[in-house]
C-alpha positions in Angstrom: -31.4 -45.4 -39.9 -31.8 -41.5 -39.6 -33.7 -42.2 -36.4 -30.9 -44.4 -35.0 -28.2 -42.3 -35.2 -30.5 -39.2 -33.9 -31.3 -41.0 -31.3 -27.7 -42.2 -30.6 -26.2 -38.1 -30.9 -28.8 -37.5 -28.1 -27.5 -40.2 -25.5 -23.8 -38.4 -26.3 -25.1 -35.5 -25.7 -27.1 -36.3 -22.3 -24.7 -38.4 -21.3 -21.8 -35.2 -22.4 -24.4 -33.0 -20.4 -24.3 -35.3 -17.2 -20.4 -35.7 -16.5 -19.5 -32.1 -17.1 -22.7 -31.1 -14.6 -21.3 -33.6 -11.9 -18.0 -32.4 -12.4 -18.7 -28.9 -12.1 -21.7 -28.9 -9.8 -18.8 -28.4 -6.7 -17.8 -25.5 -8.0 -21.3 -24.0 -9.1 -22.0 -24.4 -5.3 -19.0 -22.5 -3.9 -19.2 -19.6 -6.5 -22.6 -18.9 -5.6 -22.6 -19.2 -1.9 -19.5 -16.5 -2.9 -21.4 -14.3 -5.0 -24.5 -14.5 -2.4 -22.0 -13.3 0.7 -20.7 -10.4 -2.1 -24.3 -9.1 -2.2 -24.6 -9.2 1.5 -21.2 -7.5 2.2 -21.9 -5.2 -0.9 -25.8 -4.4 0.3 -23.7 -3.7 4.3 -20.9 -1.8 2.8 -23.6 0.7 1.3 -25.8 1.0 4.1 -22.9 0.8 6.8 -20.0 3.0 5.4 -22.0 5.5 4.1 -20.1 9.2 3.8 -22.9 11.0 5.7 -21.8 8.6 9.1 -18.0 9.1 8.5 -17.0 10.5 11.7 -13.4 10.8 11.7 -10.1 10.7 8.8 -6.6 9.6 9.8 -3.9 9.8 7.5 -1.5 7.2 8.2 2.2 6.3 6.1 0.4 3.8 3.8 -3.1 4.1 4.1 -6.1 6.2 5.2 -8.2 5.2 7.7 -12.4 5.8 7.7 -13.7 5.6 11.4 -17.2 5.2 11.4 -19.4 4.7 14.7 -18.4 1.2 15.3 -16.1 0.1 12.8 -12.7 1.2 10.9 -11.5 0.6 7.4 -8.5 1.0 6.2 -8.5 2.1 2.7 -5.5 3.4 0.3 -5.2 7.0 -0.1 -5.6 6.3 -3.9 -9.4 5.3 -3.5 -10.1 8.4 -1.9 -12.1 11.1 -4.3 -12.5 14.5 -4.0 -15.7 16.1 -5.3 -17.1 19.5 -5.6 -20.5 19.0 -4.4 -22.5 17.0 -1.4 -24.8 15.2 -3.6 -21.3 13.7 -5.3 -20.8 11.9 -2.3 -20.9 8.2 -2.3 -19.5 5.0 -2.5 -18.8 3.6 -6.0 -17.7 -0.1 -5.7 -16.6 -1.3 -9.2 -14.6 -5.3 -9.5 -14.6 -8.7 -11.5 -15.0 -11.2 -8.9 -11.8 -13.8 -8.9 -12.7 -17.2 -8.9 -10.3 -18.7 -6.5 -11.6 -15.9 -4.1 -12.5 -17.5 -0.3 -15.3 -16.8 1.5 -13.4 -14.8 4.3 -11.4 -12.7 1.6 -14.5 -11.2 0.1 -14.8 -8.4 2.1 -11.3 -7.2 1.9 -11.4 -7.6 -1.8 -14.6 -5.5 -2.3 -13.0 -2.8 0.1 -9.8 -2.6 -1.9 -11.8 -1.9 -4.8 -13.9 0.3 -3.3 -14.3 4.3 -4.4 -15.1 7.0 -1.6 -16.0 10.4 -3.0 -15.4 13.0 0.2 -16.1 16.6 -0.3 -13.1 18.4 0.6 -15.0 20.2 3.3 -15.7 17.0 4.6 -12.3 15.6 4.5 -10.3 18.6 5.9 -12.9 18.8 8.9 -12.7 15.6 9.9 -9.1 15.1 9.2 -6.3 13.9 12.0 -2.8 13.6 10.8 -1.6 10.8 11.7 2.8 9.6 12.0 
């Protein structure tokens, strides 16, 4: 009798295990096709933006933009750091990942919460005020 019912909890419990996997499965998928395209654009964003190839500021109304050889980001004057010393320099990204998040809204999502630590040297020398 013991054996029965043992053997009955486990077919609930595979069969439990099977319909919530094919349910989810979908969404397993998606999330980590998102989370691999985060450590790509995380892994560029580090190598690409670094502080050392920041070759010009402009302040705009609402945001500040980073020109770097080929690329501009636009980044809220907020996330911009001051720090004492060169070796302070970097890029600190810090963020939960949502999970209705697209695929093409990673990248802006990872920017937003994005850190830059300038030196103030840095900063003011390549600074252009812009109206």
């Amino acid at each position: 009798m013991a054996t029965l019912i043992f053997l009955i909890s486990l077919i609930i419990i595979a069969t439990l295990y099977y319909f919530l996997r094919r349910k989810y499965i979908a969404d397993f998928k998606s999330r980590r096709k998102v989370r691999k395209r985060e450590q790509r654009l995380k892994e560029l964003i580090n190598s690409a933006f670094k502080i050392e190839r920041l070759e010009l500021i402009e302040e705009r109304q609402s945001d500040v933009k980073l020109k770097y050889n080929k690329r501009a980001i636009a980044v809220n004057p907020d996330h911009i750091i001051k720090v004492d010393n060169t070796e302070d320099e970097r890029i600190e990204i810090k963020y939960e990942l949502p999970n209705e998040i697209t695929k093409e809204e990673v990248f802006d999502f990872i920017i937003e919460n994005s850190n830059f630590y300038i030196t103030n040297e840095r900063y003011n020398k390549l600074n252009t005020k812009q109206a």
